[in-house]
N, C-alpha and C positions, 0 to 999 in steps of 0.2 A: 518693745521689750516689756515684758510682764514678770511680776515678785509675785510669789505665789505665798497663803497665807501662814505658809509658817516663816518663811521669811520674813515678812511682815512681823509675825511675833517676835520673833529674834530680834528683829532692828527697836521694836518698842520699848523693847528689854533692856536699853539701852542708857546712860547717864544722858543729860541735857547737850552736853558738847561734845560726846559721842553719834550721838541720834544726830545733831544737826551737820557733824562732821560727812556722815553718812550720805544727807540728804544736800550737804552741797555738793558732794562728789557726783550724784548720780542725778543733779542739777547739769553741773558742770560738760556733764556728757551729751545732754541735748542745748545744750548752746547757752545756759541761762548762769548767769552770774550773782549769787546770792551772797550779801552783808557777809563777812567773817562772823560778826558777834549773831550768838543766837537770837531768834525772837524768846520775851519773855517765859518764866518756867508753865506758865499759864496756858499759854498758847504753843507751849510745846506738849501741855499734855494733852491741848487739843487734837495736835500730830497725831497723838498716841492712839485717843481714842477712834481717831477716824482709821488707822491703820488698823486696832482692834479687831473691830467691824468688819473690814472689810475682805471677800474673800479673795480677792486679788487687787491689784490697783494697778491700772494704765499710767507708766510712767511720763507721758504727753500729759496725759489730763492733768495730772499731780503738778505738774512741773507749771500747769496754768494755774492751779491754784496758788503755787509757792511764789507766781509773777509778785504776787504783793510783798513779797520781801525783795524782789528783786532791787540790787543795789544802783541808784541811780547814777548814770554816768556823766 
């Protein structure tokens, strides 16, 4: 599954607990279980700008990056 970059702009567009809403839900669909609370505003704008940038993003790979908030069980 692929977001294509205005998707992407949409989602950045997005409040801190809206965006991470977003990004647990389409966590959630590839198996991955992410914290309810968001990571800091800091590192959500990190999100932001990596979304920015980029022209598409592979939701696999993304979802290995977000492993680090993954909530421990």
């Amino acid at each position: 599954m692929k977001i294509n970059k205005e998707a992407l702009r949409l989602m950045s567009e997005k409040n801190d607990a809206e965006l991470w809403g977003e990004i647990q839900r389409i966590a959630k669909s590839k198996g991955y279980n992410l914290p309810v609370n968001a990571p800091s505003h800091s590192d959500m704008e990190k999100i932001r700008s990596a979304m920015r940038g980029a022209d598409r993003i592979n939701l696999s790979d993304a979802a290995r990056i977000l492993n680090n908030y993954k909530k421990k069980d």
